[in-house]
Structures are given as C-alpha cells and as structure tokens.
Backbone as a printed PyTorch tensor [residue, N CA C, xyz], in Angstrom:
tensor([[[ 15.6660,  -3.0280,  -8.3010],
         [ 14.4670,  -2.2520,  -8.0640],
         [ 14.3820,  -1.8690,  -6.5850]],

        [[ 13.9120,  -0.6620,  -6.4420],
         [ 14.1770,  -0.5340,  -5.1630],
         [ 12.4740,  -0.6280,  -4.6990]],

        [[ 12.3330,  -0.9960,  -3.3560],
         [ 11.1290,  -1.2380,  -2.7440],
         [  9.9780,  -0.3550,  -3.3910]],

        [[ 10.0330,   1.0710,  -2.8250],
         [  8.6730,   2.2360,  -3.6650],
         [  8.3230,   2.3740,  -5.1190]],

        [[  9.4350,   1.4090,  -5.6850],
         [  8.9280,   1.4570,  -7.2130],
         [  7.9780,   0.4690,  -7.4760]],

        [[  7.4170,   0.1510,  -6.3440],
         [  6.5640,  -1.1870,  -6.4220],
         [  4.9660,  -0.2750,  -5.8110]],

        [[  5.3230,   0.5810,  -5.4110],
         [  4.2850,   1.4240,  -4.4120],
         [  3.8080,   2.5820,  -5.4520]],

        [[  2.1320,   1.9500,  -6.3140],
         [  1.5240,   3.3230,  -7.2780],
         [  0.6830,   4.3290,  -6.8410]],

        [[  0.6390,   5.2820,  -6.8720],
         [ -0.2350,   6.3750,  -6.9560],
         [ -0.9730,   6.6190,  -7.9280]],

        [[ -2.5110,   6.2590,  -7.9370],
         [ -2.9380,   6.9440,  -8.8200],
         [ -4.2140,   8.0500,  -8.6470]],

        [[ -3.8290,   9.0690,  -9.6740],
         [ -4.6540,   9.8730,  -9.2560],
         [ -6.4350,   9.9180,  -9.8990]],

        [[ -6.5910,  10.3890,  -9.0940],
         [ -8.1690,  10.8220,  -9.8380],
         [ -9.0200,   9.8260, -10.0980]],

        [[ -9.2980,   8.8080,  -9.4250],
         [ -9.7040,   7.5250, -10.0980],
         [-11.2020,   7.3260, -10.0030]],

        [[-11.6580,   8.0690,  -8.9660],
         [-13.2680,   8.3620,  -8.8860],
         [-13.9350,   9.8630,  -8.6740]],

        [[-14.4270,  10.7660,  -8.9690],
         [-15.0200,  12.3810,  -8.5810],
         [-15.1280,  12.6220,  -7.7280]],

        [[-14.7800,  13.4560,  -7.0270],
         [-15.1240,  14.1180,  -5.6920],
         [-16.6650,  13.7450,  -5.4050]],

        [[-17.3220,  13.8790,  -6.3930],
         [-19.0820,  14.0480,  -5.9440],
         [-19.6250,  12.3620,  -5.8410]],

        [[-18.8230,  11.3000,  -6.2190],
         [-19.4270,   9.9200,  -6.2630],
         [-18.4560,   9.8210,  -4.5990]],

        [[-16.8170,  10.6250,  -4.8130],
         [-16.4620,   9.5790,  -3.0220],
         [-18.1210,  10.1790,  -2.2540]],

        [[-17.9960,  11.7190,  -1.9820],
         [-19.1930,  12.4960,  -1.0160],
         [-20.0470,  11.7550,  -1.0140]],

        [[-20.8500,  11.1200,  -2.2560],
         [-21.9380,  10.4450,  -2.0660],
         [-21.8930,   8.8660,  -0.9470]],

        [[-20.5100,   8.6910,  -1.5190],
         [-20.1350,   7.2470,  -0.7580],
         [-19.7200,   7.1210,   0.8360]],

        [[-19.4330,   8.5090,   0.9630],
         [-18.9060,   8.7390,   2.7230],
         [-20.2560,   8.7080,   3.3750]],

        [[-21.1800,   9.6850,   2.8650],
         [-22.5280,   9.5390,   3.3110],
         [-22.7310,   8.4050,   3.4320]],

        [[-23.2200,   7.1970,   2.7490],
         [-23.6290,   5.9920,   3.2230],
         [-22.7280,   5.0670,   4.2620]],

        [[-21.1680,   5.7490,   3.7700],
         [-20.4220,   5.0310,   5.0740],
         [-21.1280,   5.6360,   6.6030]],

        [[-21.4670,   6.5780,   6.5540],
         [-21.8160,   7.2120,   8.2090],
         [-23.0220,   6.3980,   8.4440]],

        [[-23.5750,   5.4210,   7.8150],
         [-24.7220,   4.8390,   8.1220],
         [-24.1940,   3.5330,   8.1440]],

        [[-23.2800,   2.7800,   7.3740],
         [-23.2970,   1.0480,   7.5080],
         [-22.0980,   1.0880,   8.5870]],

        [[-21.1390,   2.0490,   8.4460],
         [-19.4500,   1.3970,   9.1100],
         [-19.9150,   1.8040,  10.7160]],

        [[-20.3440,   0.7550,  11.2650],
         [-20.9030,   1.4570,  12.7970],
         [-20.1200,  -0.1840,  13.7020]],

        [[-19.4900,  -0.7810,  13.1540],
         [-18.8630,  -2.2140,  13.8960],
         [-17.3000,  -1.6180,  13.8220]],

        [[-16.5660,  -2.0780,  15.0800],
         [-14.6910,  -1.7630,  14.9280],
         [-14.4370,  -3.0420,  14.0330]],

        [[-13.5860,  -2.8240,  12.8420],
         [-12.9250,  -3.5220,  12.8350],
         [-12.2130,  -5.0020,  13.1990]],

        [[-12.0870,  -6.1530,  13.1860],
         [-10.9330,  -7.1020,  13.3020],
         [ -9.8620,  -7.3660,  12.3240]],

        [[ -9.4640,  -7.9200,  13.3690],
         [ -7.7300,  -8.7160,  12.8760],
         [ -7.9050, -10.5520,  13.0860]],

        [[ -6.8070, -11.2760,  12.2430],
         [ -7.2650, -12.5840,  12.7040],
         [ -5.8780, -12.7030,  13.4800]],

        [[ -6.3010, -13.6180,  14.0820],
         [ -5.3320, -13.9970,  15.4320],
         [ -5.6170, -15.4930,  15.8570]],

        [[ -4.6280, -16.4760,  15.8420],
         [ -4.8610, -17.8270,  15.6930],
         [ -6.2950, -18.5820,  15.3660]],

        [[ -6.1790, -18.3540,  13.8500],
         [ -7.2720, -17.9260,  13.2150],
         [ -8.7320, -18.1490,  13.3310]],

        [[ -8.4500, -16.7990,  14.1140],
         [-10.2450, -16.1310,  14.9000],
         [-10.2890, -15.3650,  14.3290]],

        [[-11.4190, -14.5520,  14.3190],
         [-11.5370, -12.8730,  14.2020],
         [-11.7860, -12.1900,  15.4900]],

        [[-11.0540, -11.0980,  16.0220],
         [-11.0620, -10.4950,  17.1270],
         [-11.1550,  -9.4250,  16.4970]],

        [[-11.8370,  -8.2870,  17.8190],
         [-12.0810,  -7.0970,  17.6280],
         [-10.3270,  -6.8790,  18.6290]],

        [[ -9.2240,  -6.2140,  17.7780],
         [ -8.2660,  -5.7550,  18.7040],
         [ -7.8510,  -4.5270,  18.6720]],

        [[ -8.3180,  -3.6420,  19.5030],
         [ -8.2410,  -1.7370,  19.0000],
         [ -7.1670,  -1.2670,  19.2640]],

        [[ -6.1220,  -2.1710,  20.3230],
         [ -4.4500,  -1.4980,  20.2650],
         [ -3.8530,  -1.9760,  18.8280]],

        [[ -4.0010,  -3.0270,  17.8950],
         [ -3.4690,  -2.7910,  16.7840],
         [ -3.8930,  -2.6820,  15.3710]],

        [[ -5.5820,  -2.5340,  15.5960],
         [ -6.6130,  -1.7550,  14.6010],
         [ -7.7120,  -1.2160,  15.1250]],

        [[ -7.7630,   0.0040,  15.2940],
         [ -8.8690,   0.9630,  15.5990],
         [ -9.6060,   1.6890,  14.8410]],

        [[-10.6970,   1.4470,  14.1470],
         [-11.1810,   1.9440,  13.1130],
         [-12.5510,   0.5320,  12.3420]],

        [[-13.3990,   2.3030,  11.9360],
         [-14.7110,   1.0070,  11.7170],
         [-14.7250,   0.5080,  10.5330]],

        [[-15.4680,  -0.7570,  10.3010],
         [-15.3000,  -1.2340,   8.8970],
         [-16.8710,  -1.6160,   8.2640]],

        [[-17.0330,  -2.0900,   6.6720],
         [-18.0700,  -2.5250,   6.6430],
         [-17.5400,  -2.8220,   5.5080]],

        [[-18.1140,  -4.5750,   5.1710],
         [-17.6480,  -5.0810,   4.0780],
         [-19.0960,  -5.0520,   3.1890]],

        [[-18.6620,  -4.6760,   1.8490],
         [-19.7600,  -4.0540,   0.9140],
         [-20.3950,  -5.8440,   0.6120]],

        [[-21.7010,  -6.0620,   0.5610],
         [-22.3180,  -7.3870,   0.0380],
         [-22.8960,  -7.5990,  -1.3870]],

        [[-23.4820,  -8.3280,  -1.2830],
         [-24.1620,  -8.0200,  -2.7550],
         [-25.6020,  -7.8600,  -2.6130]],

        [[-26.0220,  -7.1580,  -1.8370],
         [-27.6390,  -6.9000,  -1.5380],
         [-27.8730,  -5.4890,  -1.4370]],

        [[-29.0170,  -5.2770,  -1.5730],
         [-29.7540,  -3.7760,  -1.5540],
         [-28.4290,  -2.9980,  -2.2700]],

        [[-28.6150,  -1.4370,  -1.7230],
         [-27.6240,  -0.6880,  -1.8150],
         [-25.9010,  -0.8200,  -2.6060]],

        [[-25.5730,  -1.8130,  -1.3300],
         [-23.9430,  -2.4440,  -1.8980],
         [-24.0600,  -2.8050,  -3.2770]],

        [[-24.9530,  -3.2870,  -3.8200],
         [-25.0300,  -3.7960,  -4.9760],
         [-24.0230,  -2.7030,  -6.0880]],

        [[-24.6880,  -1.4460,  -6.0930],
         [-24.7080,  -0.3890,  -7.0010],
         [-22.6640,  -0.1980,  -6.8730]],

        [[-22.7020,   0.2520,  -4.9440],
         [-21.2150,   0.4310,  -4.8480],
         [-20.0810,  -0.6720,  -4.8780]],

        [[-20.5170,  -1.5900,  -4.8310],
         [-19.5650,  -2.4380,  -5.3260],
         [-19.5030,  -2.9350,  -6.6720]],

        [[-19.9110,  -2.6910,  -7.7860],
         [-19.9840,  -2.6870,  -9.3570],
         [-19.2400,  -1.6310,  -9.5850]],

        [[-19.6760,  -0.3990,  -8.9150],
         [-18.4300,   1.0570,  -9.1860],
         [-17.2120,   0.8000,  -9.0210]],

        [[-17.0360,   0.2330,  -7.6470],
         [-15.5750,   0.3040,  -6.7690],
         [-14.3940,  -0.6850,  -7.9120]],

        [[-15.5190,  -1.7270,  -7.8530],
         [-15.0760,  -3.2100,  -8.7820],
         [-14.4980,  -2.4800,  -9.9750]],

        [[-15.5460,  -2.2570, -10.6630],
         [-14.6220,  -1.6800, -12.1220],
         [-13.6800,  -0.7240, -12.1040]],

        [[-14.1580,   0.4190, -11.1200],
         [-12.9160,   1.5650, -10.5580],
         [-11.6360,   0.8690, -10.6430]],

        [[-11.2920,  -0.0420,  -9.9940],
         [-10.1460,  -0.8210,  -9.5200],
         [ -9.6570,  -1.3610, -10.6590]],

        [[-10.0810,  -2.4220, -11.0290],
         [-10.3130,  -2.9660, -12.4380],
         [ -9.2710,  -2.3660, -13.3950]],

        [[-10.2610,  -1.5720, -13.7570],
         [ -9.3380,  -0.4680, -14.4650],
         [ -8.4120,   0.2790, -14.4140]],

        [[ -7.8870,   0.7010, -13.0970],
         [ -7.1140,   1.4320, -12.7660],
         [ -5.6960,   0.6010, -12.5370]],

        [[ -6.0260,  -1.0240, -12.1250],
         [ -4.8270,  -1.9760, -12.3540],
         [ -3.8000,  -2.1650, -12.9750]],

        [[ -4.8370,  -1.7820, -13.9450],
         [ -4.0420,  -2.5890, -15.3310],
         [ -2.5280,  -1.9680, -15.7460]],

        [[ -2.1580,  -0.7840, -14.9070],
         [ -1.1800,  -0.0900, -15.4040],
         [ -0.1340,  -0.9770, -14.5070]],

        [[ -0.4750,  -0.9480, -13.5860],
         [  0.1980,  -1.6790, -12.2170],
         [  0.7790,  -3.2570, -13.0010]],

        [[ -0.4050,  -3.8300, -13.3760],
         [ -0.3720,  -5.0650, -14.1880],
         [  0.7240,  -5.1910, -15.5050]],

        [[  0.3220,  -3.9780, -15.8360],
         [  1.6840,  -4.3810, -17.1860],
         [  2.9490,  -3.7130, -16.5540]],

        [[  3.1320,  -3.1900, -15.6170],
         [  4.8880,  -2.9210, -14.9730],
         [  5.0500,  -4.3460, -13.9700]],

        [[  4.3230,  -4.9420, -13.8930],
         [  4.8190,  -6.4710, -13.0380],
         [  4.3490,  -7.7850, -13.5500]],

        [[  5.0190,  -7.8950, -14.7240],
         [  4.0370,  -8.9150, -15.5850],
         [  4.2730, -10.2580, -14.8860]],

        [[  4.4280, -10.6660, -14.0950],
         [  4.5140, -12.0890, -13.3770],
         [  2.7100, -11.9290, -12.6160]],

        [[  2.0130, -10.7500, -12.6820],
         [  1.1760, -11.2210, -11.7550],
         [ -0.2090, -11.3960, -13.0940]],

        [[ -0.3930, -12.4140, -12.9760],
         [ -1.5240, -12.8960, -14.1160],
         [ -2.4300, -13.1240, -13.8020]],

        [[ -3.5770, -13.3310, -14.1350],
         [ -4.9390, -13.8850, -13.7430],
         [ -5.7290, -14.1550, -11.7340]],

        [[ -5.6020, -12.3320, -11.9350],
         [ -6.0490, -12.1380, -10.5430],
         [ -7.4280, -12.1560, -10.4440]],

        [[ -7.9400, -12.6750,  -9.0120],
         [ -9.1430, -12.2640,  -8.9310],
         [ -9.1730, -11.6680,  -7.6020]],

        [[-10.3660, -10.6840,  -7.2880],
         [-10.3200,  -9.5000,  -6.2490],
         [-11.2230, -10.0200,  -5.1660]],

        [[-10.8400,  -9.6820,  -3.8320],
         [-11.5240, -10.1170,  -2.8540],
         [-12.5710,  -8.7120,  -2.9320]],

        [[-13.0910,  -9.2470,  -1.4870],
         [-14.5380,  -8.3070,  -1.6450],
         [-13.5930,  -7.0600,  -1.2080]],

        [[-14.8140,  -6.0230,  -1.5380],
         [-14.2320,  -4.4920,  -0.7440],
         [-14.8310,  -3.7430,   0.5000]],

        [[-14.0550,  -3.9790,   1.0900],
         [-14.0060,  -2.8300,   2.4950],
         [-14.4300,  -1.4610,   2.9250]],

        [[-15.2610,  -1.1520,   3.3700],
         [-15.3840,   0.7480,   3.7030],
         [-14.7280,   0.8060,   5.0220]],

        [[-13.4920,   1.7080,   5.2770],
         [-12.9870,   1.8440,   6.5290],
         [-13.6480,   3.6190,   6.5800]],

        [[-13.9860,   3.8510,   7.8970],
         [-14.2750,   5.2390,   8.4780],
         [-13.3140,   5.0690,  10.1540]],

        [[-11.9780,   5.9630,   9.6640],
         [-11.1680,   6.2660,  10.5800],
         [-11.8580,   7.8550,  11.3050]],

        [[-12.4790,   7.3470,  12.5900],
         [-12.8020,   8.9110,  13.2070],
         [-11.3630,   9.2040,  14.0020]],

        [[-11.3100,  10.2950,  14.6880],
         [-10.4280,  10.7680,  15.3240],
         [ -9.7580,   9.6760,  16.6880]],

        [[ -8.4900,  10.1650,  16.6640],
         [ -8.0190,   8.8090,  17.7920],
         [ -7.9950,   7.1840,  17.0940]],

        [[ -8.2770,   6.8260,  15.8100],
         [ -7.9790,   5.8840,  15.0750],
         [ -6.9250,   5.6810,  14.3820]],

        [[ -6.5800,   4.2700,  14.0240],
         [ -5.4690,   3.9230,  13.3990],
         [ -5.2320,   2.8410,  13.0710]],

        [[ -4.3460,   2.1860,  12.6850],
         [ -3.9620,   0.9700,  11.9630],
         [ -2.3700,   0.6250,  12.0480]],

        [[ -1.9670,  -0.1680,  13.3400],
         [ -0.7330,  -0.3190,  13.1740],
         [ -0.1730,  -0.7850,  12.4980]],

        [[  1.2310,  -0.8870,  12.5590],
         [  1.8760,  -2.0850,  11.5130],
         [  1.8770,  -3.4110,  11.2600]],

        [[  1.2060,  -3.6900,  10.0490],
         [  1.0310,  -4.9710,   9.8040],
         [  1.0580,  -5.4120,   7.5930]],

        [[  0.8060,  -5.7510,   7.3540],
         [  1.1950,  -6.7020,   6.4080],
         [ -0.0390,  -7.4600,   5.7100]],

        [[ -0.4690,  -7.1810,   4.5230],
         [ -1.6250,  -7.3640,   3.8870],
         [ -1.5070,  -9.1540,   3.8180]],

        [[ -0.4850, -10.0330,   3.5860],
         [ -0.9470, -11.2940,   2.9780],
         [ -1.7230, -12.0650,   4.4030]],

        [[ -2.0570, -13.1020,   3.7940],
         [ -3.1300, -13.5520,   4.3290],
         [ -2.8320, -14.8110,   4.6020]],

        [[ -2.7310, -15.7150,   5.7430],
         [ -2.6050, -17.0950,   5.3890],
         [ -3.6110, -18.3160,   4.3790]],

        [[ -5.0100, -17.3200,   4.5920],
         [ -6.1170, -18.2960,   4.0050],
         [ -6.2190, -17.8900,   2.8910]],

        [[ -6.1330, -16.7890,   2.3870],
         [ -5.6010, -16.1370,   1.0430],
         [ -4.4390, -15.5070,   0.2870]],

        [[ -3.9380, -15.8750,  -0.5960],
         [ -2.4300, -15.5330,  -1.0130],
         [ -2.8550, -14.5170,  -1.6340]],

        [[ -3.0690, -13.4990,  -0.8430],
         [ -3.0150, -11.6950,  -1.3750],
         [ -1.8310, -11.4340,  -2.8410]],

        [[ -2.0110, -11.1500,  -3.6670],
         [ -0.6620, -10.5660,  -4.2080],
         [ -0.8410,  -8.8290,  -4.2720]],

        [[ -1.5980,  -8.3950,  -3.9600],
         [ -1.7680,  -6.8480,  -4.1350],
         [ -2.7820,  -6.2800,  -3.5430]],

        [[ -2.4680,  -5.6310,  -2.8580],
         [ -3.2550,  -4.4940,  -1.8290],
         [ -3.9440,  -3.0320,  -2.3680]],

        [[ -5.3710,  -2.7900,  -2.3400],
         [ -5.5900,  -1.2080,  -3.0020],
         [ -6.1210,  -0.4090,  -2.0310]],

        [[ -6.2670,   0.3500,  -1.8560],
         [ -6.9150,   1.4080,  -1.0310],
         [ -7.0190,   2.8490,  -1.8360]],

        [[ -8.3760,   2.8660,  -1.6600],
         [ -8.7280,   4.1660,  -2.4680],
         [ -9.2090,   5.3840,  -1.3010]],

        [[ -9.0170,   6.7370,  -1.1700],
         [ -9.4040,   7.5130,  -0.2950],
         [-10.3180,   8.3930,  -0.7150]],

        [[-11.0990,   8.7840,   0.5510],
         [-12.5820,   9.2470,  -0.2660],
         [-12.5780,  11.0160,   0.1230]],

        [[-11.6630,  11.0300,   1.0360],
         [-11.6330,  12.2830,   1.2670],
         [-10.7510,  12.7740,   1.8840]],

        [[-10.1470,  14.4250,   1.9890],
         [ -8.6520,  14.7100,   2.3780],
         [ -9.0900,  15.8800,   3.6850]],

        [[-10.0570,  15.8730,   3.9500],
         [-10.7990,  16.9850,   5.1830],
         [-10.4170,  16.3150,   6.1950]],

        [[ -9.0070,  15.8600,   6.7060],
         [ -8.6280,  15.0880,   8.4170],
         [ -6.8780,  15.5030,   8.1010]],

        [[ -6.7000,  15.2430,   9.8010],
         [ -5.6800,  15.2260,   9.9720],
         [ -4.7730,  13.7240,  10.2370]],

        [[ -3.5470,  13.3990,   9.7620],
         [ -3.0230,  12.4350,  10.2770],
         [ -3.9110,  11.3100,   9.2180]],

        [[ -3.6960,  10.2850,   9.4460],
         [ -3.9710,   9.2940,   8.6090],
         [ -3.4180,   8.8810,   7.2910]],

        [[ -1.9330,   9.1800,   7.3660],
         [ -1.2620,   8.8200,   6.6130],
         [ -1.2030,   7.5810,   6.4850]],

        [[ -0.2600,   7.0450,   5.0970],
         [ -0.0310,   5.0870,   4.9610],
         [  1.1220,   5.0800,   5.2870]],

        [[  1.8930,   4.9370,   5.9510],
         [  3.6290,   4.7370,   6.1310],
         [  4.0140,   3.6920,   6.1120]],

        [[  5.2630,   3.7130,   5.1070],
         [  5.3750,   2.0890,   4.6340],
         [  6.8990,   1.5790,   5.4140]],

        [[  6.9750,   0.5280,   6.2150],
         [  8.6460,   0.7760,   7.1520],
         [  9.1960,  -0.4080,   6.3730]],

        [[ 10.5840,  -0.0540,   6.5020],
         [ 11.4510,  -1.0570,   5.8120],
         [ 11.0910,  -2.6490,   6.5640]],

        [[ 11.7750,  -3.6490,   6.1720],
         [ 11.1470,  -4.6040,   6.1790],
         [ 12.3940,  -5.4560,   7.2370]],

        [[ 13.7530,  -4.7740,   6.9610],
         [ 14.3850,  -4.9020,   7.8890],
         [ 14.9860,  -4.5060,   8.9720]],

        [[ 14.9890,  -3.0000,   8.6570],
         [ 15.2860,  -1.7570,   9.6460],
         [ 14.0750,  -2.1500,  10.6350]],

        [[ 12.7840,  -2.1040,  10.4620],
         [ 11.4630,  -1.2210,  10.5530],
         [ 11.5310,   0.0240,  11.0650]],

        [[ 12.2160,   0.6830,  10.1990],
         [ 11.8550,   2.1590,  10.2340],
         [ 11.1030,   2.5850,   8.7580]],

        [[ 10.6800,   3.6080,   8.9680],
         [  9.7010,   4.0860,   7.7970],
         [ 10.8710,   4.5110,   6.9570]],

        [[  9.9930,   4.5940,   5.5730],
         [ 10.6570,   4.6740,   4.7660],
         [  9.9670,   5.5420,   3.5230]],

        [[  8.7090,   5.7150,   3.5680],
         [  7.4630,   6.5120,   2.6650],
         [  6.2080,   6.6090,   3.5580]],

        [[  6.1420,   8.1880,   3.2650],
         [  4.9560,   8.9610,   3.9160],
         [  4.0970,   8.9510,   2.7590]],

        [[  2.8430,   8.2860,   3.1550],
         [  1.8970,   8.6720,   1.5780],
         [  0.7600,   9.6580,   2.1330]],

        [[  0.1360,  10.2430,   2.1050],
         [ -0.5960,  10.9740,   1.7750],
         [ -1.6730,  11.1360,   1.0840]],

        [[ -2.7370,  10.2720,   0.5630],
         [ -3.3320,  10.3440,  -0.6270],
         [ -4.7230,  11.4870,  -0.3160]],

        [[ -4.9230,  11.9580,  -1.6820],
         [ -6.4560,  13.5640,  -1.5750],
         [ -7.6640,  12.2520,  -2.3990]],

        [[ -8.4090,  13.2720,  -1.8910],
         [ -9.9500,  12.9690,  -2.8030],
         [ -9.8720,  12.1330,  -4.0580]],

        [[-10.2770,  10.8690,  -4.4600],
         [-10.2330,   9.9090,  -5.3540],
         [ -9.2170,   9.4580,  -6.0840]],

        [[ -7.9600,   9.3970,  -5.0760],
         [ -7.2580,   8.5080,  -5.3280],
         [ -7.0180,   7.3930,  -4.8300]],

        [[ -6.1130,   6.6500,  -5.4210],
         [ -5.3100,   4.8240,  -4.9870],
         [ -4.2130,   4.9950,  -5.2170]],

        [[ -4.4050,   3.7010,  -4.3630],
         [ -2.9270,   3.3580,  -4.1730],
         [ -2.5010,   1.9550,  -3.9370]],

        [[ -1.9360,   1.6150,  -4.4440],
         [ -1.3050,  -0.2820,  -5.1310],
         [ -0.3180,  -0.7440,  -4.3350]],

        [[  0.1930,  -1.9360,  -4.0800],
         [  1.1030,  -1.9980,  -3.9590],
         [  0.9320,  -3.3570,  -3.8510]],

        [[  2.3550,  -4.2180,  -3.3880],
         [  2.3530,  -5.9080,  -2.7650],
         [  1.8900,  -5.9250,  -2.0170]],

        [[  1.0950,  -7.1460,  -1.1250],
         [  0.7390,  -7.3120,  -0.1600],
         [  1.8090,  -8.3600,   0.9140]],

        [[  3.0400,  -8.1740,   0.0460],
         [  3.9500,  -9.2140,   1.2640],
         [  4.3510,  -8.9950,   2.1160]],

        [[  5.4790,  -9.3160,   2.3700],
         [  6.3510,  -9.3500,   3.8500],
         [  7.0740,  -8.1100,   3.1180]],

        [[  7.4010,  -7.5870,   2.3660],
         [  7.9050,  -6.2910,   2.1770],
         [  7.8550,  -5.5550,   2.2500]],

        [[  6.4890,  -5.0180,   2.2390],
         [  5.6140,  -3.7260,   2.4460],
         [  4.8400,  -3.4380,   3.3850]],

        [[  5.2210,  -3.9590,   5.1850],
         [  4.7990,  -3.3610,   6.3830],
         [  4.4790,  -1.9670,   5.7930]],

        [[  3.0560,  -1.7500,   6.4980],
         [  2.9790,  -0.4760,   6.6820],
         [  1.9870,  -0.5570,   7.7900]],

        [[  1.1480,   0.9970,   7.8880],
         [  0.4190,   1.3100,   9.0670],
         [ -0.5950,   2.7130,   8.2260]],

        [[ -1.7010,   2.9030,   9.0340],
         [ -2.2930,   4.3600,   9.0650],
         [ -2.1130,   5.1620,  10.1590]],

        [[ -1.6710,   6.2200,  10.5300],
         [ -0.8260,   6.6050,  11.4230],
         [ -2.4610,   7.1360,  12.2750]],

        [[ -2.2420,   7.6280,  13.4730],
         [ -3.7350,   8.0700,  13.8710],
         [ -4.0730,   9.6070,  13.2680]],

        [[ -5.8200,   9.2690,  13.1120],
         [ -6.0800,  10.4920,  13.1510],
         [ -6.5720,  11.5740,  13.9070]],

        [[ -6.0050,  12.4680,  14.0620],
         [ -5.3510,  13.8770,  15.4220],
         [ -6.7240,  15.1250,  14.6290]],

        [[ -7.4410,  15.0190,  13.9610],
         [ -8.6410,  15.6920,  13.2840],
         [ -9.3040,  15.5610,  12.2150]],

        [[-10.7070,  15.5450,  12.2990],
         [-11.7150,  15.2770,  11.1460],
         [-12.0850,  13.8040,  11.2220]],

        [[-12.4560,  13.1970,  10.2080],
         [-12.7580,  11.6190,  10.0050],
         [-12.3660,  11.3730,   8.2650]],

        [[-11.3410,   9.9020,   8.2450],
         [-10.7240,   9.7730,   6.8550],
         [-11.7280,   8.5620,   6.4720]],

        [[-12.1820,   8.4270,   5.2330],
         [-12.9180,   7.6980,   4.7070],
         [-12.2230,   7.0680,   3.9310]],

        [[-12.2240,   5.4990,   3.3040],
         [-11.4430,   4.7510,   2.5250],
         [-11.9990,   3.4630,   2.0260]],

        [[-11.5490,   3.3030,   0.9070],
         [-12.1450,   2.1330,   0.7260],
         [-10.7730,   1.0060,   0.1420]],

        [[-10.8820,  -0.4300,   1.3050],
         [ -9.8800,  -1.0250,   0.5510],
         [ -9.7660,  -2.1460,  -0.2180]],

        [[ -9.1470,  -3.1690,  -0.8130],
         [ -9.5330,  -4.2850,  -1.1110],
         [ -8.3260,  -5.0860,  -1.6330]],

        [[ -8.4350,  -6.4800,  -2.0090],
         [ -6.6720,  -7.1740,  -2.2520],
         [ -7.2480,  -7.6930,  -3.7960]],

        [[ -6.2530,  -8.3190,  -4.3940],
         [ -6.4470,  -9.2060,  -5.4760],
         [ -5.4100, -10.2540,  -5.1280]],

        [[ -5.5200, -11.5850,  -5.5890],
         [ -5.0410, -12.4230,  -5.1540],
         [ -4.9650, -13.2940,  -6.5780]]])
C-alpha cells in the first residue's frame, strides 16, 4: 500500500449554507492563537503554529455545532472504517474551529499525541474564498512533500495520525480559510 491510499477525500459532507453559517460564528469565538504542547505545557508558539483556534464546548451555542460536526464525521467515517478494518471501537476527541487569516500557517508536524493515542485525524473545510492554505503531506523519510491537497466548501479529509503522515498548512498569501478539525482515537 502505498502511503496516499491511506489519505480520504470526501466530498460534500456539509452545505455550503450550514459551513457560511458556521464561519460567521467562528469570526466571533476563534479570537485566541492557537498552541502546541511542548514538554508537556501548552504554549502559544506562532513560528510553528500561527492561526486561531476555538475548541467547541458543550454550552450555549457549541451545543447545536458540535452535535452537527459530531454526526457529520460520524458518518462520513465509516467508509474510511471499513477500508482499514484493524481500527475498531473509536472514540472522537472534541472538535476544533481553526480561522487561518492571512500570513498564517501550520508547520510540519504530526497528529499523535503522547497523552492520547490519536489513530485518525479529520479536518473538514468551510470555505475555498483564500489563497494558499493547502495540507501538504511530506514523506516521512525524505521529508519532502509528497501530496498537495486542496480541499473546497464542505469537504474532509481522513487520514492516520502517525509518524507517517507529517504534514503542514502551507501559509495563507489571501482571504481567511476556515476549518474545522478533530482526531478519533
């Protein structure tokens, strides 16, 4: 098997008019940068993640979008799930709103987790009005890239979260990319 056959695309997984509705409320909660953990702290570190975040809760508002996102995902797994049948009885961490404005990015790094054994990484995109902000996935031993992804308006995208699948969001050079991500473990 070669590495990208592990890497899904799927399309269409939420309406144009539910992401719009959802970017809107991102321009109101995602107002904190980002962290990374680093001898395990949480730091704000903007040379190797720049970009705002807001983790959805279970109060007010979040309530509604994280029941959507949840089942969105959910469902959209399962295809992923029956081409890798070793991964059984997952359960999903919480979900993420990233708002990449311009001059943002996400270097290379690697979804697993020491405090959590990630097995799968999703990221859904809410909108395709920016420039740059691609996922580029680099080989694991080269580290050179190896897949340019690209994803439009309500799609995902799957993959491992191991040591195999370095990737990055490249910066964005115009507009603002909206996303939402999350792991199962």
């Amino acid at each position: 098997m070669q590495l990208h056959q592990a890497i899904f695309k799927i399309e269409k997984v939420i309406s144009k008019d539910w992401c719009k509705n959802l970017t809107q409320y991102m321009d109101i909660v995602c107002r904190n940068k980002a962290t990374v953990l680093i001898n395990n702290k949480r730091v704000e570190d903007t040379k190797q993640r720049n970009v705002y975040d807001y983790g959805l809760s279970d109060q007010g508002q979040d309530v509604d979008y994280n029941k959507i996102l949840s089942d969105v995902i959910k469902d959209n797994i399962r295809q992923y799930l029956k081409s890798f049948t070793y991964l059984l009885e997952l359960k999903m961490e919480g979900i993420n709103l990233l708002k990449y404005t311009e001059g943002n990015f996400y270097n290379t790094h690697i979804d697993s987790f020491h405090t959590v054994n990630r097995q799968i990484s999703i990221i859904i995109n809410l909108n395709e009005n920016y420039e740059g902000g691609e996922i580029v996935f680099m080989n694991p031993t080269t580290r050179k890239p190896y897949s340019k992804i690209g994803l439009k308006t309500g799609e995902m995208l799957v993959f491992p979260s191991n040591f195999m699948y370095p990737h990055q969001v490249t910066k964005i050079t115009k507009g603002i990319r909206y996303s939402c991500v999350s792991w199962c473990y």
